[in-house]
C-alpha positions in Angstrom: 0.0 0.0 0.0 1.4 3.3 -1.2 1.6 5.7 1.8 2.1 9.1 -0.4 -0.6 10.7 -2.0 0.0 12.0 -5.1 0.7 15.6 -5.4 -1.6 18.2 -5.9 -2.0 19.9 -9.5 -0.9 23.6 -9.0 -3.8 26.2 -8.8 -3.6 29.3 -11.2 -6.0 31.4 -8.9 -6.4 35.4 -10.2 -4.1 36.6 -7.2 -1.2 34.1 -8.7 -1.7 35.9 -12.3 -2.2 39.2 -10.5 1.6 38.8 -9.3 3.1 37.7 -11.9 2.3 41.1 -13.8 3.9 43.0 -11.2 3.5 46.1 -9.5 4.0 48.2 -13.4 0.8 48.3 -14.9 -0.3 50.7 -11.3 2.5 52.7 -11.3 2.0 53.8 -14.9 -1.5 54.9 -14.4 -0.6 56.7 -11.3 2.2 58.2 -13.4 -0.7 59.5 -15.8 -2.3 60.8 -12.8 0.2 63.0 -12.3 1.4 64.6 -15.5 -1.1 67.6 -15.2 0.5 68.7 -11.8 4.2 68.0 -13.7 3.2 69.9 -17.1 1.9 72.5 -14.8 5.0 72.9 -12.7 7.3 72.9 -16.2 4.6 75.8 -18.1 5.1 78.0 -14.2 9.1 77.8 -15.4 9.3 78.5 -18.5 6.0 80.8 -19.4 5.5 83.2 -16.2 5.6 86.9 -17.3 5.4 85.8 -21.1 1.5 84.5 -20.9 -1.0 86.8 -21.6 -4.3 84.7 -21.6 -3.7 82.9 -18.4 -7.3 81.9 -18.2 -7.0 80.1 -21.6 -3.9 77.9 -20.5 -6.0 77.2 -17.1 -8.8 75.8 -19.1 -7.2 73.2 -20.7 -5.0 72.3 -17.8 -8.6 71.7 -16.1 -9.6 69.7 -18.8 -6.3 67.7 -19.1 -6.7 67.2 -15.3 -9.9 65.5 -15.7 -9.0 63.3 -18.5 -5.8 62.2 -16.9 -7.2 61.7 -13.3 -10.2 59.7 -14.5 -8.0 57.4 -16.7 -5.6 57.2 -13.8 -8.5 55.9 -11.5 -10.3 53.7 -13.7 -6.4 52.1 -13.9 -5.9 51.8 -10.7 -9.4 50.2 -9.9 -9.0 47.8 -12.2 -5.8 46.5 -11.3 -6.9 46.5 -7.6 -9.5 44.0 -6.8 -11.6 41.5 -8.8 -15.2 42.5 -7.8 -16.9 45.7 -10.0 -18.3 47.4 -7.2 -14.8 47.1 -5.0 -13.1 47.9 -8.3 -15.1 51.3 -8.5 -14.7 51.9 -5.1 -10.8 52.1 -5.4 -11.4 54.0 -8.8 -13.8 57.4 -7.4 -11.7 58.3 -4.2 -8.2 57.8 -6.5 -9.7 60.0 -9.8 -11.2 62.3 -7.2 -7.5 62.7 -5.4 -5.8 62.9 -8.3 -7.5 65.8 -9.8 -7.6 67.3 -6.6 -3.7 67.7 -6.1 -3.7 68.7 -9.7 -6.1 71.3 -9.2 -4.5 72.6 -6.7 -1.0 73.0 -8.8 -3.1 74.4 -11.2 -4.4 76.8 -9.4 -0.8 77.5 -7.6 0.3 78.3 -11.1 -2.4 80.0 -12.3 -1.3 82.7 -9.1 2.2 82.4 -9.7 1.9 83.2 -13.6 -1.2 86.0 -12.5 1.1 87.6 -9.8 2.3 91.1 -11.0 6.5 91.4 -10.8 8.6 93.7 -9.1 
């Protein structure tokens, strides 16, 4: 009588795929989420005291923001979790965040390029 079972096949659960891929895939849509606040920080070097239609280069900052922080979240859900509604969970709070710290460098350089010189 054989006294050794035989050996279990190995399981290919979602978790075991999940780490495989590796922690990239989440760090580039986080790195998307924060390309407004960089672009933003590069335009307050190089084009304060030349702009004249701040309001103009605001706009589409806003609208970048949006774009960029929404994509970022949806991203970053995805990768997160398996079920929708804890995928979407993780997605709103991070879009929300992200366009919040870029909104707020926007509106830092939106001062900084407004602000009259000495």
């Amino acid at each position: 009588m054989n006294s050794t079972p035989p050996p279990l096949p190995r399981s290919t659960t979602a978790t075991a795929a999940r780490t495989k891929r590796g922690p990239w895939l989440a760090l580039c849509f986080l790195a998307i989420g924060f390309v407004p606040s960089l672009v933003c920080l590069v335009l307050i070097f190089t084009t304060q005291r030349k702009v004249t239609s701040v309001s103009t280069l605001l706009g589409n900052f806003f609208i970048a923001d949006a774009v960029c922080s929404l994509i970022s979240g949806i991203g970053i859900g995805l990768t997160a979790g398996r079920q929708w509604w804890l995928r979407l969970l993780i997605a709103l709070p991070v879009a929300a965040g992200f366009w919040l710290i870029n909104a707020l460098v926007g509106l830092f350089a939106g001062c900084v390029l407004t602000m009259s010189g000495p």
